[in-house]
CHARMM internal coordinates of N, CA and C (Angstrom, degrees):
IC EDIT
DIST 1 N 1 CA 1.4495
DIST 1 CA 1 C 1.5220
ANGL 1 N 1 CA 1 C 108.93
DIST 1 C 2 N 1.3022
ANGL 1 CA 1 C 2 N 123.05
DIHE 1 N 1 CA 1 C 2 N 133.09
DIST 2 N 2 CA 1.2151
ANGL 1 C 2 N 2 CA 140.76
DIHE 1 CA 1 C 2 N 2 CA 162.90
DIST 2 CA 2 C 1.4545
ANGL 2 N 2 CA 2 C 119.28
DIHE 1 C 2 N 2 CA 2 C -74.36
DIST 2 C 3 N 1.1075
ANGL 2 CA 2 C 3 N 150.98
DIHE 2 N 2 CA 2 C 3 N 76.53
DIST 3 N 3 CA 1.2822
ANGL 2 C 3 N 3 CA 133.63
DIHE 2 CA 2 C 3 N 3 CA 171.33
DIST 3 CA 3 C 1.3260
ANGL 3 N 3 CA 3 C 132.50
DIHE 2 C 3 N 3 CA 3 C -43.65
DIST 3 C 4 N 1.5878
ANGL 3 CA 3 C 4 N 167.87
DIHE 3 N 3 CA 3 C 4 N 55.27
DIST 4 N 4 CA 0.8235
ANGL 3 C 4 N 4 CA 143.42
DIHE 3 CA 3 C 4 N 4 CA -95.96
DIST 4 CA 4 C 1.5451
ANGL 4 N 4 CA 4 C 94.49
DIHE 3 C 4 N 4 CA 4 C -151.86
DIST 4 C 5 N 1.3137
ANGL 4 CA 4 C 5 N 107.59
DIHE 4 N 4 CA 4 C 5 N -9.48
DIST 5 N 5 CA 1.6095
ANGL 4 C 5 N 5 CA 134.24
DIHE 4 CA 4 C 5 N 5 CA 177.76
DIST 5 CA 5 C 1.7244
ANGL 5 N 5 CA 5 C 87.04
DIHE 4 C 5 N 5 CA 5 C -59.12
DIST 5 C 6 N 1.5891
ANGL 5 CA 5 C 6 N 135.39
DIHE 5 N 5 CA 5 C 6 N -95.57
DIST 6 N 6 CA 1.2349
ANGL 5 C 6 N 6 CA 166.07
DIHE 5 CA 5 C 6 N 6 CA 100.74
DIST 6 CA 6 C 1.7219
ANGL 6 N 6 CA 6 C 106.96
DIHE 5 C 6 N 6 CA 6 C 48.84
DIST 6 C 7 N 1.0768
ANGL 6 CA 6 C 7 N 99.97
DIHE 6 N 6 CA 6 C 7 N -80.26
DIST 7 N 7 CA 1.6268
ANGL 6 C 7 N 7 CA 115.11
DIHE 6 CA 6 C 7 N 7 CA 179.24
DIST 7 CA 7 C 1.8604
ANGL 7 N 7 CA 7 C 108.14
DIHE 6 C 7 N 7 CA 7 C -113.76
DIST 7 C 8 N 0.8416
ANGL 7 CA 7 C 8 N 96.98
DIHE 7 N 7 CA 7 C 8 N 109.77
DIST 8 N 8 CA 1.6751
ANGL 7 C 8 N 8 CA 102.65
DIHE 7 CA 7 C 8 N 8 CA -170.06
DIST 8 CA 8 C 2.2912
ANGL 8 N 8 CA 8 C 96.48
DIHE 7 C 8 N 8 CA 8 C -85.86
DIST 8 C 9 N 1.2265
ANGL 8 CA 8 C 9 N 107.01
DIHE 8 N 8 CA 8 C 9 N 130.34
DIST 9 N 9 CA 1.1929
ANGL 8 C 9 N 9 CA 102.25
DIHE 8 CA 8 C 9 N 9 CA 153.37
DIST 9 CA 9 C 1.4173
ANGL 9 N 9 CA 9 C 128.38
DIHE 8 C 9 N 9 CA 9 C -146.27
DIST 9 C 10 N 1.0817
ANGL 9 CA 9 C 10 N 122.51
DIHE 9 N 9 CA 9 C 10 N 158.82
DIST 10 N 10 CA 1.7049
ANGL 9 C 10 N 10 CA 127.73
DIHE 9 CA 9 C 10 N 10 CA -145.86
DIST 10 CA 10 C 1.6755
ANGL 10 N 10 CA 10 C 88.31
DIHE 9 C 10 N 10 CA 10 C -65.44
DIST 10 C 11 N 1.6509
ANGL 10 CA 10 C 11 N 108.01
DIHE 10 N 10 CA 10 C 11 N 162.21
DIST 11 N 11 CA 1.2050
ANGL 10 C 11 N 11 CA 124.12
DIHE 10 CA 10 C 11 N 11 CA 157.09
DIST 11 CA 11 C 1.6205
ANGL 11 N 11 CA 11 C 133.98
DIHE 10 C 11 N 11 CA 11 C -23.88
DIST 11 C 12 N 1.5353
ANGL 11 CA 11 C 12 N 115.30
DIHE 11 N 11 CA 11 C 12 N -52.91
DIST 12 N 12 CA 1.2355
ANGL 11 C 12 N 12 CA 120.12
DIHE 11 CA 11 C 12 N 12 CA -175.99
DIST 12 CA 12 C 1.6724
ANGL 12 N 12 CA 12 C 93.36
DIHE 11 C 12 N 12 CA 12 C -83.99
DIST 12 C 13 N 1.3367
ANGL 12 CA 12 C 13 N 146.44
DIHE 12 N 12 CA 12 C 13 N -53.88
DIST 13 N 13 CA 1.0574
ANGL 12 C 13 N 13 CA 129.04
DIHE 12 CA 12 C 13 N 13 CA -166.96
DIST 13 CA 13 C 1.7750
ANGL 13 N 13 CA 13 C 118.71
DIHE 12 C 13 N 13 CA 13 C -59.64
DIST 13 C 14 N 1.5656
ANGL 13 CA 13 C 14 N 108.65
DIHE 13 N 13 CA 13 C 14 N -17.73
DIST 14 N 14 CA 1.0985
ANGL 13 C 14 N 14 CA 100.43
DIHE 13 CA 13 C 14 N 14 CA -170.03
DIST 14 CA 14 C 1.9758
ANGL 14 N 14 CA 14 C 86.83
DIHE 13 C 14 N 14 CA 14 C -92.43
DIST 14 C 15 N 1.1962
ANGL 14 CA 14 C 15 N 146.18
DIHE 14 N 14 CA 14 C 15 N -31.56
DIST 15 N 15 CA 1.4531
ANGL 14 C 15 N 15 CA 138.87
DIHE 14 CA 14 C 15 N 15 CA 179.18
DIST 15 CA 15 C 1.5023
ANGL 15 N 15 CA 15 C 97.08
DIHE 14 C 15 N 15 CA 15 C -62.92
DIST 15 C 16 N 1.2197
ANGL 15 CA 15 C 16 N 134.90
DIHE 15 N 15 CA 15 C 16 N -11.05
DIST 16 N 16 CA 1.3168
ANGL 15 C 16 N 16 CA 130.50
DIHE 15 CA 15 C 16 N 16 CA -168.48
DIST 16 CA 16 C 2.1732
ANGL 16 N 16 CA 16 C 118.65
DIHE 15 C 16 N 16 CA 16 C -102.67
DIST 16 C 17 N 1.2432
ANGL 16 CA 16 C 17 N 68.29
DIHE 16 N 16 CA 16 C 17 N -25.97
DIST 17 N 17 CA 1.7161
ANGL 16 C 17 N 17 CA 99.82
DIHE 16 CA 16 C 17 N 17 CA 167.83
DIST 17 CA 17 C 1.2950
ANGL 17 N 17 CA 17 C 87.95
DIHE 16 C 17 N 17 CA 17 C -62.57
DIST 17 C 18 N 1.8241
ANGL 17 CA 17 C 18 N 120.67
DIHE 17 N 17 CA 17 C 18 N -85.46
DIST 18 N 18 CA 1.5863
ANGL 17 C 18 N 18 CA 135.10
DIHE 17 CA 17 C 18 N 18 CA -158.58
DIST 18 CA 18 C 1.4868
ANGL 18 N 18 CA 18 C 106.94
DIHE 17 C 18 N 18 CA 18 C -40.99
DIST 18 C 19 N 1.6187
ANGL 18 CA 18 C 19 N 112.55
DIHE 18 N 18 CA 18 C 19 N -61.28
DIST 19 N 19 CA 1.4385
ANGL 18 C 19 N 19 CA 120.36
DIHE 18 CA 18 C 19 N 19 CA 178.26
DIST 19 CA 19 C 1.4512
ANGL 19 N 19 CA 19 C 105.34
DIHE 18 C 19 N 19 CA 19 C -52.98
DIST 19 C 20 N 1.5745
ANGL 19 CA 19 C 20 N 160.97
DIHE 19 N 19 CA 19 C 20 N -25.77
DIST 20 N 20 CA 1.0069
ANGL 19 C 20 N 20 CA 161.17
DIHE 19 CA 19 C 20 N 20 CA -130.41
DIST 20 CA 20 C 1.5717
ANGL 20 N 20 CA 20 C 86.91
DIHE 19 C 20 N 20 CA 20 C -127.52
DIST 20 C 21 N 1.4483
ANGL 20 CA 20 C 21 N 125.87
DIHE 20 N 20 CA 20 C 21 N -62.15
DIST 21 N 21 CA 1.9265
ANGL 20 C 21 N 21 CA 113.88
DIHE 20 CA 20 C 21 N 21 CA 161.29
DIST 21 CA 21 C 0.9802
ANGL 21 N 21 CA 21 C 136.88
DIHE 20 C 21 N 21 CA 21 C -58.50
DIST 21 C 22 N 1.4106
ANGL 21 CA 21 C 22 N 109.34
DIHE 21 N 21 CA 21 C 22 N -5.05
DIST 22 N 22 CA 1.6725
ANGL 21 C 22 N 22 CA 106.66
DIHE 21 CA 21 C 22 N 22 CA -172.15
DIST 22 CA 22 C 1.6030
ANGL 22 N 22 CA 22 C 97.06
DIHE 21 C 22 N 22 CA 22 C -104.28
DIST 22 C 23 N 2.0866
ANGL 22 CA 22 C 23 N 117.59
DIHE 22 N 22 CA 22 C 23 N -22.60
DIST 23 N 23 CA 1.4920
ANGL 22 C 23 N 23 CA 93.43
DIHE 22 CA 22 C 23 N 23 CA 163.99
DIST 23 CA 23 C 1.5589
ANGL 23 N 23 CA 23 C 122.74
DIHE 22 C 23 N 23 CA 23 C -83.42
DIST 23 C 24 N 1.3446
ANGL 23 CA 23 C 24 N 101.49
DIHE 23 N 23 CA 23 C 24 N 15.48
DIST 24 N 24 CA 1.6597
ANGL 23 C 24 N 24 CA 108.20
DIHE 23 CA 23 C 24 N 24 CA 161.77
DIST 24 CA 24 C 1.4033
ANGL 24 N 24 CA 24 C 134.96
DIHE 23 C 24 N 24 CA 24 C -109.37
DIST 24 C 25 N 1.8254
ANGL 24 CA 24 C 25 N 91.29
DIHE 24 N 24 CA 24 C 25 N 17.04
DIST 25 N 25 CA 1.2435
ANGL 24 C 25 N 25 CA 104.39
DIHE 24 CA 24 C 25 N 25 CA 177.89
DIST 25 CA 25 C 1.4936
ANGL 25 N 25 CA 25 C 141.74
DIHE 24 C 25 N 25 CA 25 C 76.12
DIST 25 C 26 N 1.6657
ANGL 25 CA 25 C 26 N 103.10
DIHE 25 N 25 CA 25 C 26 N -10.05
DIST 26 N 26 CA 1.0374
ANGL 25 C 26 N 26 CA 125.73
DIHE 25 CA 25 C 26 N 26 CA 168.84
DIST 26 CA 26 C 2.0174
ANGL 26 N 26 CA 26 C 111.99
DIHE 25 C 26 N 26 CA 26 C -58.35
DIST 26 C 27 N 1.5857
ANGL 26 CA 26 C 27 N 102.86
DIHE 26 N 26 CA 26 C 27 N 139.34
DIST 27 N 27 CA 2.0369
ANGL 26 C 27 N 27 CA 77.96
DIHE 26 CA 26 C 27 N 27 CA 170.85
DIST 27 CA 27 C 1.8463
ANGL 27 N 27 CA 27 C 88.03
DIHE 26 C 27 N 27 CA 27 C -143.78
DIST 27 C 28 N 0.9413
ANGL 27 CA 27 C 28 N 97.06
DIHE 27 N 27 CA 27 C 28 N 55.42
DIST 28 N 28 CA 1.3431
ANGL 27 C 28 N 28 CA 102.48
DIHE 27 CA 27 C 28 N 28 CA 161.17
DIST 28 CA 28 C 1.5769
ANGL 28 N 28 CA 28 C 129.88
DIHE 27 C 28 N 28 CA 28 C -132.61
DIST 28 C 29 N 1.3426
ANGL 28 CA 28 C 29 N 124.71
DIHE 28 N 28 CA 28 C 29 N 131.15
DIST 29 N 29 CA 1.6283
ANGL 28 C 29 N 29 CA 126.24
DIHE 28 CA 28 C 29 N 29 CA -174.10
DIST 29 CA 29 C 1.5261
ANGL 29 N 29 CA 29 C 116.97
DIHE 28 C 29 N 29 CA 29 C -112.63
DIST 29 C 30 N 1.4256
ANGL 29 CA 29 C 30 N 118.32
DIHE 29 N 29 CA 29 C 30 N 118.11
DIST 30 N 30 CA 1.4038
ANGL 29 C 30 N 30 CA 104.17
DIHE 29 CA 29 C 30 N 30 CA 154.52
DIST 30 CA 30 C 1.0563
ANGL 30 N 30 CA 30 C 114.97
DIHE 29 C 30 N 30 CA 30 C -108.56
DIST 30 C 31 N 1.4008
ANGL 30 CA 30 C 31 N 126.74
DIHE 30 N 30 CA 30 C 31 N 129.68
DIST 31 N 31 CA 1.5776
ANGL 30 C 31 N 31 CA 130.30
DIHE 30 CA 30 C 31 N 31 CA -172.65
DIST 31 CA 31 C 1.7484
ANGL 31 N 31 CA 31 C 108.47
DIHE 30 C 31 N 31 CA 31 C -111.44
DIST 31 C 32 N 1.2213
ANGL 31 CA 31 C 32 N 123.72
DIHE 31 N 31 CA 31 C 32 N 83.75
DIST 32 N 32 CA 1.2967
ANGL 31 C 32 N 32 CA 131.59
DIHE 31 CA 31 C 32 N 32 CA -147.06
DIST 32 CA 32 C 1.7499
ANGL 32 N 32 CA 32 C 87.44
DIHE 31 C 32 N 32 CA 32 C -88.04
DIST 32 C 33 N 1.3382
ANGL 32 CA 32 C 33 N 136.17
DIHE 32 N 32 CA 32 C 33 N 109.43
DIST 33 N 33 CA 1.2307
ANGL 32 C 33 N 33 CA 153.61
DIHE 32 CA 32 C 33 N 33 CA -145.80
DIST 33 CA 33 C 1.3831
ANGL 33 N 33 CA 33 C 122.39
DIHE 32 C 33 N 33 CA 33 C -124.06
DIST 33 C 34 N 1.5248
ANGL 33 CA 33 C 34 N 115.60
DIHE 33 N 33 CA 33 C 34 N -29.01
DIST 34 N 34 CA 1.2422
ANGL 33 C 34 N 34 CA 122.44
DIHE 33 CA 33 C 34 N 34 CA 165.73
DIST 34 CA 34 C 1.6438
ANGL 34 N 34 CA 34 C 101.09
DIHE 33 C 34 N 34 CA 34 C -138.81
DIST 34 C 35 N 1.5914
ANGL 34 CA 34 C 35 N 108.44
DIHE 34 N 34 CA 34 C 35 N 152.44
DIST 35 N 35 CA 1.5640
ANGL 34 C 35 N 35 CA 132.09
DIHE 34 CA 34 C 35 N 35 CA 160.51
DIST 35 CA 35 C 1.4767
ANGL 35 N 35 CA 35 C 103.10
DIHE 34 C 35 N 35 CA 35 C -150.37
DIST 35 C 36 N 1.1506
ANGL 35 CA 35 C 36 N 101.47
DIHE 35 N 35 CA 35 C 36 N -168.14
DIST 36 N 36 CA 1.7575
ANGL 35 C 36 N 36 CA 128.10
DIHE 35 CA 35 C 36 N 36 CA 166.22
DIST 36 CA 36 C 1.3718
ANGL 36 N 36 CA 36 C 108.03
DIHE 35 C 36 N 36 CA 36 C -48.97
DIST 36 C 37 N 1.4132
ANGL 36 CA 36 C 37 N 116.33
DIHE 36 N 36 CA 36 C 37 N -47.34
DIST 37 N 37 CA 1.2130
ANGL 36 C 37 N 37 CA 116.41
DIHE 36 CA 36 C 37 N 37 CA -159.17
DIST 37 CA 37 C 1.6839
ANGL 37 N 37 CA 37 C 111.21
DIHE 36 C 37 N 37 CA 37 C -93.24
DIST 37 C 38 N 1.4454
ANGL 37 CA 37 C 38 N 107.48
DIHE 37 N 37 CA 37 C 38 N -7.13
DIST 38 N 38 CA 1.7132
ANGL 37 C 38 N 38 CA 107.90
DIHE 37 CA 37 C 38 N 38 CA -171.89
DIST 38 CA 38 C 1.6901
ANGL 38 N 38 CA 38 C 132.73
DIHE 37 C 38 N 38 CA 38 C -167.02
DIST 38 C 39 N 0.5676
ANGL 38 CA 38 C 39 N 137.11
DIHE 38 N 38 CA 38 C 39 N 127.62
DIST 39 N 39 CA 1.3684
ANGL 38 C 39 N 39 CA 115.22
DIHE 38 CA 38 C 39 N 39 CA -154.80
DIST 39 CA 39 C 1.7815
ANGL 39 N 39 CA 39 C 94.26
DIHE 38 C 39 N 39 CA 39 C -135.52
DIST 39 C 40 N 1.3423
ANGL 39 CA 39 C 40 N 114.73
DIHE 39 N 39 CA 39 C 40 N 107.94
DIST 40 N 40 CA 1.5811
ANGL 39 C 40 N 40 CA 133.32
DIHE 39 CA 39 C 40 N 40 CA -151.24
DIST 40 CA 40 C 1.6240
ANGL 40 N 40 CA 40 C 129.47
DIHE 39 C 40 N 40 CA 40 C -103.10
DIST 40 C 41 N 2.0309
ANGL 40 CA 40 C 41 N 95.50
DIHE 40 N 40 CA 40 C 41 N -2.84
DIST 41 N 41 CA 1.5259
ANGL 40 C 41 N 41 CA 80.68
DIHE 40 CA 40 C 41 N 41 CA -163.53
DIST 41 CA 41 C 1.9727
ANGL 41 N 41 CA 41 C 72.21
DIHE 40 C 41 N 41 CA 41 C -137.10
DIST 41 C 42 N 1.8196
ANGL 41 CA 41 C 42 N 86.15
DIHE 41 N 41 CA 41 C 42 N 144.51
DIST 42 N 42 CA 1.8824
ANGL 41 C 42 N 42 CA 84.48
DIHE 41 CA 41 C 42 N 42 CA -167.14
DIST 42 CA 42 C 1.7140
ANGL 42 N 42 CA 42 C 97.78
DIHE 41 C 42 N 42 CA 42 C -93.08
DIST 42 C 43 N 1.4354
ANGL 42 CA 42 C 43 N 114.37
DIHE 42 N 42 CA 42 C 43 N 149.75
DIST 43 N 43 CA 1.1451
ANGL 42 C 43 N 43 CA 132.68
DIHE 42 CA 42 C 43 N 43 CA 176.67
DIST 43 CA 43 C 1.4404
ANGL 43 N 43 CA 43 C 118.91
DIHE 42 C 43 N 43 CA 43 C -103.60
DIST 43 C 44 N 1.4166
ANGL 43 CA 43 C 44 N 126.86
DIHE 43 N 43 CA 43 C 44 N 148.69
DIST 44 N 44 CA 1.5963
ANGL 43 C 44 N 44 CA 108.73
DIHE 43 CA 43 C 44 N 44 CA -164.09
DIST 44 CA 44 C 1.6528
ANGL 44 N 44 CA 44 C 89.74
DIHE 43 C 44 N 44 CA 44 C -90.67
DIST 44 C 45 N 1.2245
ANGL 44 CA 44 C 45 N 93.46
DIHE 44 N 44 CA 44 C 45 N -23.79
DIST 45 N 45 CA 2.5048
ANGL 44 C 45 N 45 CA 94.12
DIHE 44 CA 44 C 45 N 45 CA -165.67
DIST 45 CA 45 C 1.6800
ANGL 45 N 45 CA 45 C 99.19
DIHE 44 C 45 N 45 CA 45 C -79.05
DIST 45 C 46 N 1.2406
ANGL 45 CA 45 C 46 N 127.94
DIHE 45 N 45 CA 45 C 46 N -19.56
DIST 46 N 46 CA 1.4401
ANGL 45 C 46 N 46 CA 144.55
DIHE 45 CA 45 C 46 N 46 CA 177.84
DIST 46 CA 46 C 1.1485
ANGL 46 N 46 CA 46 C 128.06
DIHE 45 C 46 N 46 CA 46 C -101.70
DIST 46 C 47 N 1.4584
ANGL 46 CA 46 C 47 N 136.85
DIHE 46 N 46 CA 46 C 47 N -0.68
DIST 47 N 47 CA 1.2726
ANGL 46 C 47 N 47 CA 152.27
DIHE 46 CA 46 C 47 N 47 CA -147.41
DIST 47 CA 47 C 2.3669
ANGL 47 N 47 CA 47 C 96.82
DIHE 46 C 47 N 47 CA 47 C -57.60
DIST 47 C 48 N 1.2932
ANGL 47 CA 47 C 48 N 96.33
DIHE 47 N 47 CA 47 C 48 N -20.71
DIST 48 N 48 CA 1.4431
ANGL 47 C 48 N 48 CA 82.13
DIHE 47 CA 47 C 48 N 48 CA 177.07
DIST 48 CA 48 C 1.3229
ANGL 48 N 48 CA 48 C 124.47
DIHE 47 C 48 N 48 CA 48 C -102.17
DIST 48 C 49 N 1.0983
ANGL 48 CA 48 C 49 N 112.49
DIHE 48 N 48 CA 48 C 49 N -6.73
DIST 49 N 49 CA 1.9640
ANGL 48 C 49 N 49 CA 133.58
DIHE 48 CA 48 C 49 N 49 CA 158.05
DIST 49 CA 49 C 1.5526
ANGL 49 N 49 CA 49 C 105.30
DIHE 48 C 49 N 49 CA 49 C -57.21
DIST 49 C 50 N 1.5720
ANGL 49 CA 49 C 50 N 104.62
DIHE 49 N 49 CA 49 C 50 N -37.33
DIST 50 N 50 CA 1.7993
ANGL 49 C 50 N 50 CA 98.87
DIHE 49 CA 49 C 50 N 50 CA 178.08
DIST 50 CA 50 C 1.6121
ANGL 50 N 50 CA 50 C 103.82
DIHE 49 C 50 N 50 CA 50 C -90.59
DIST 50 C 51 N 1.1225
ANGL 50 CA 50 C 51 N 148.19
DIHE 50 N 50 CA 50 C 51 N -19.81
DIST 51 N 51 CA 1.2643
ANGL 50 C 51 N 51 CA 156.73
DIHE 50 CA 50 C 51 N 51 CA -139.78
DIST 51 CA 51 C 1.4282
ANGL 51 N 51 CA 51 C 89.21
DIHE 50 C 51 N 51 CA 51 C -111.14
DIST 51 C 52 N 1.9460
ANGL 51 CA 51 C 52 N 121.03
DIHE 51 N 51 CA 51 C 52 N -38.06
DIST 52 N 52 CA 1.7181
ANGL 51 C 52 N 52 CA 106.02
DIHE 51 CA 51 C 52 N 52 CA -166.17
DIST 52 CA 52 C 1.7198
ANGL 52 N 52 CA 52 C 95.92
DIHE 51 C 52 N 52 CA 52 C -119.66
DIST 52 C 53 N 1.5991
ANGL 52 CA 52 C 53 N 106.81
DIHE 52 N 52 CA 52 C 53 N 22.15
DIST 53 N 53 CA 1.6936
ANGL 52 C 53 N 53 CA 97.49
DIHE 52 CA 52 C 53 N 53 CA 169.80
DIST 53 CA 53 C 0.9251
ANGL 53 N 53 CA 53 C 116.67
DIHE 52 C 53 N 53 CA 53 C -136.06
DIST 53 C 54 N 1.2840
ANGL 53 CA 53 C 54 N 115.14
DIHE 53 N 53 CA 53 C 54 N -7.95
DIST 54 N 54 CA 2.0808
ANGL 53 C 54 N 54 CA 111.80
DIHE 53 CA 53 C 54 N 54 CA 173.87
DIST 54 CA 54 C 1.4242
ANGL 54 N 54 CA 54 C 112.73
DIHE 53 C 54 N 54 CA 54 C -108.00
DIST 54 C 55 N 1.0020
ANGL 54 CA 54 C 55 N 97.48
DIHE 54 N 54 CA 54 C 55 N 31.29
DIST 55 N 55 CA 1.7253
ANGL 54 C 55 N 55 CA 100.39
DIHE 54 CA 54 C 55 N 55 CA 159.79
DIST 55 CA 55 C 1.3327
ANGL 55 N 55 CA 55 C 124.69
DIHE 54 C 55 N 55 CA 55 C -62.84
DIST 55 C 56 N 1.7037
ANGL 55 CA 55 C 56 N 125.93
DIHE 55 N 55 CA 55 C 56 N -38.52
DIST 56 N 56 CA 0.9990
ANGL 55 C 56 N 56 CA 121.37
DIHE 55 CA 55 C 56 N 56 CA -137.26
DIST 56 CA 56 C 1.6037
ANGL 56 N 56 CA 56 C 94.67
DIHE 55 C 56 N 56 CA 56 C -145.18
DIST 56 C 57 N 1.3038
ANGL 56 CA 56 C 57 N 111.66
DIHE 56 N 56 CA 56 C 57 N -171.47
DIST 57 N 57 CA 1.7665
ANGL 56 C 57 N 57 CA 126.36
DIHE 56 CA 56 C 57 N 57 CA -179.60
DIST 57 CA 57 C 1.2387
ANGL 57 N 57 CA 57 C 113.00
DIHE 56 C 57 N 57 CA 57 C -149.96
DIST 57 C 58 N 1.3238
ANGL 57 CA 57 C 58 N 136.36
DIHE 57 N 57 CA 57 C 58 N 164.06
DIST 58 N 58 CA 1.2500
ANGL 57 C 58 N 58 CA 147.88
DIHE 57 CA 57 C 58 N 58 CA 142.51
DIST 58 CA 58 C 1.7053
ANGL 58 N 58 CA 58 C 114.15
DIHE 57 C 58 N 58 CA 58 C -9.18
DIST 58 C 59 N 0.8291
ANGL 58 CA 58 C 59 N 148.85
DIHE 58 N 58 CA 58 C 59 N 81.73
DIST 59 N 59 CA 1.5587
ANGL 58 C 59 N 59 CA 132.00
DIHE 58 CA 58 C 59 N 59 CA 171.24
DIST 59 CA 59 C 1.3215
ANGL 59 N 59 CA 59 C 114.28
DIHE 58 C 59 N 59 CA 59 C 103.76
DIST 59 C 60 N 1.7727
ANGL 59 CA 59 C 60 N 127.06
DIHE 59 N 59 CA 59 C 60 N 21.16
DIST 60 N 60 CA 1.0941
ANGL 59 C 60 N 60 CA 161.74
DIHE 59 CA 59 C 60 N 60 CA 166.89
DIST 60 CA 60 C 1.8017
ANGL 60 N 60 CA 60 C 125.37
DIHE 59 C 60 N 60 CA 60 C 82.13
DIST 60 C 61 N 1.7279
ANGL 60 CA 60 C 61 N 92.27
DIHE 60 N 60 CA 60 C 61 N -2.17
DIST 61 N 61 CA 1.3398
ANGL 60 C 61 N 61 CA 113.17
DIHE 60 CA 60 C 61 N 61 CA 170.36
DIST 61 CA 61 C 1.8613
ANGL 61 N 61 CA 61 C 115.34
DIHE 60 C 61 N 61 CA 61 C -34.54
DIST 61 C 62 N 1.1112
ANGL 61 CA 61 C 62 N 117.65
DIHE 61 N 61 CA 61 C 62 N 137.61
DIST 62 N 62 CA 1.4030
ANGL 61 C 62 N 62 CA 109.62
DIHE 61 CA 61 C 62 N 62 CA -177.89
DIST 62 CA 62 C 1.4613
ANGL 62 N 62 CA 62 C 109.66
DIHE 61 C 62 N 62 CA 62 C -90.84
DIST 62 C 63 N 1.8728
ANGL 62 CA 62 C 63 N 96.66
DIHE 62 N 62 CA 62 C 63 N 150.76
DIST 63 N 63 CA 1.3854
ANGL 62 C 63 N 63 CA 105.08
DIHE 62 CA 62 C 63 N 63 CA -139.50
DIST 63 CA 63 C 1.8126
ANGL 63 N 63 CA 63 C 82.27
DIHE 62 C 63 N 63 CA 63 C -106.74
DIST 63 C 64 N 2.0296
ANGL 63 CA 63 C 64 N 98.24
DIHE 63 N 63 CA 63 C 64 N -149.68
DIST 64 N 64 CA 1.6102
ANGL 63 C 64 N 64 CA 86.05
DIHE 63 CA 63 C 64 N 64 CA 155.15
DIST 64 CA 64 C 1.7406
ANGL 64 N 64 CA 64 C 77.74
DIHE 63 C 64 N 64 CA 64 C 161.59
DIST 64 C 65 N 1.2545
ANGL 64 CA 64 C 65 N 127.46
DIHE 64 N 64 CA 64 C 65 N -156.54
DIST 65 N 65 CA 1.0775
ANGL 64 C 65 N 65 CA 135.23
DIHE 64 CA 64 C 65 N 65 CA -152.05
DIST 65 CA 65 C 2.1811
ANGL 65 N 65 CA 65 C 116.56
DIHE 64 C 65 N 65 CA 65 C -173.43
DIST 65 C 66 N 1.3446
ANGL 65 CA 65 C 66 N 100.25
DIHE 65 N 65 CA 65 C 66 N 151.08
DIST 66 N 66 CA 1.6421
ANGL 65 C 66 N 66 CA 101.47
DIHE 65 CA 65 C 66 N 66 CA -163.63
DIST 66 CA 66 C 1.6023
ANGL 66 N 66 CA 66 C 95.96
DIHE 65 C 66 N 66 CA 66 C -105.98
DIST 66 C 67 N 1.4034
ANGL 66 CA 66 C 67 N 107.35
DIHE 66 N 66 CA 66 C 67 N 123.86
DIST 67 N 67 CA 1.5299
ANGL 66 C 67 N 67 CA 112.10
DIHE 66 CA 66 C 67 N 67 CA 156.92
DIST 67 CA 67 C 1.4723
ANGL 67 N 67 CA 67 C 108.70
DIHE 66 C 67 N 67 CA 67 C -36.72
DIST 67 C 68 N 1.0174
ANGL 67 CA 67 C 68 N 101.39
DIHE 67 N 67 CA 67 C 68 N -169.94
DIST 68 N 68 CA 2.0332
ANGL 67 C 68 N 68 CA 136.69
DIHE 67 CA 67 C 68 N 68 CA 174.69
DIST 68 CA 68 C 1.4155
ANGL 68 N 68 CA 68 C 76.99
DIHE 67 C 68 N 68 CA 68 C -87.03
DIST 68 C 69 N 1.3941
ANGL 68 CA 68 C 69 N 146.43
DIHE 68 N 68 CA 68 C 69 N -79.41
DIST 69 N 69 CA 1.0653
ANGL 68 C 69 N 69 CA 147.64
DIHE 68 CA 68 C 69 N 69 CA -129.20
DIST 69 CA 69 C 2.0418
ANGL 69 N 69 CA 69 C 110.47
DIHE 68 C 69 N 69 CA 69 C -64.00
DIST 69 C 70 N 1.7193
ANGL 69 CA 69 C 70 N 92.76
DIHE 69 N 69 CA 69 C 70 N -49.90
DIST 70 N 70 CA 1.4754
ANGL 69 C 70 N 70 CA 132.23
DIHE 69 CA 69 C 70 N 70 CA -176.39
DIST 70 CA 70 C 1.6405
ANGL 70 N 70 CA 70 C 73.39
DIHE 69 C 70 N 70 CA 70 C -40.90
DIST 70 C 71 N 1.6667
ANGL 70 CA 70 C 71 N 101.91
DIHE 70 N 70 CA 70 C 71 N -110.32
DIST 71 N 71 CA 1.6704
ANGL 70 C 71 N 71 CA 133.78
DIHE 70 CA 70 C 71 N 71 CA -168.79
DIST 71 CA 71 C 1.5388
ANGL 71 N 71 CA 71 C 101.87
DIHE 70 C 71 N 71 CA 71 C -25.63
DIST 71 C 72 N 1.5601
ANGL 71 CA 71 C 72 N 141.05
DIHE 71 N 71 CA 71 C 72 N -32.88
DIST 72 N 72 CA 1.3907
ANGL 71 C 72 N 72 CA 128.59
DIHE 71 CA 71 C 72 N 72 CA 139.42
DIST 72 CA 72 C 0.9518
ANGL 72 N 72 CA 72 C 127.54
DIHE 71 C 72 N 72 CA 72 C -36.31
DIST 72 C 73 N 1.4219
ANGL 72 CA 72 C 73 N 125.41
DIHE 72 N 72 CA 72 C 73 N -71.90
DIST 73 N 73 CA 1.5016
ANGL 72 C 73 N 73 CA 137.17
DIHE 72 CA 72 C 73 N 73 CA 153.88
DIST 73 CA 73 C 1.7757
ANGL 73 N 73 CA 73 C 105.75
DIHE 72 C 73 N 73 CA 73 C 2.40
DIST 73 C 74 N 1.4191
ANGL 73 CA 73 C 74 N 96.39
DIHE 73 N 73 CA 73 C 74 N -84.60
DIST 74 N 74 CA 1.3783
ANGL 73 C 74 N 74 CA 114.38
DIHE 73 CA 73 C 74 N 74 CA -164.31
DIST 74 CA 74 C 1.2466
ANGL 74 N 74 CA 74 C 125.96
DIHE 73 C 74 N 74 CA 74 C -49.62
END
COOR INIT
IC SEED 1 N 1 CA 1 C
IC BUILD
């Protein structure tokens, strides 16, 4: 599991994560995307749920959130 809800990390670190399980053979993802603390993937009917929850992180670290495009990406 990825937390990403919690600890937000950019696009390439999270494809770099995947590539790093898949040479361990692993082929499974949990991309844990929303909690209390963050809410990570933007919605077009919600656009202000992403605007007033991915600001931030766990321990005030700055947070942020993945387009449609991003979560394709991935």
């Amino acid at each position: 599991m990825l937390d990403v809800a919690r600890h937000f990390h950019p696009v390439e670190t999270v494809k770099a994560y995947i590539d790093h399980a898949a040479s361990l053979k692993l082929n499974a993802l949990h991309l844990h995307l929303t909690d209390d603390q963050g809410w990570r993937i933007h919605l077009d009917a919600r656009p202000d749920l992403t605007e007033k929850a991915s600001g931030t992180s766990v321990g005030g670290d700055p947070g942020g959130f993945y387009t449609k495009a991003d979560y394709g990406d991935i």
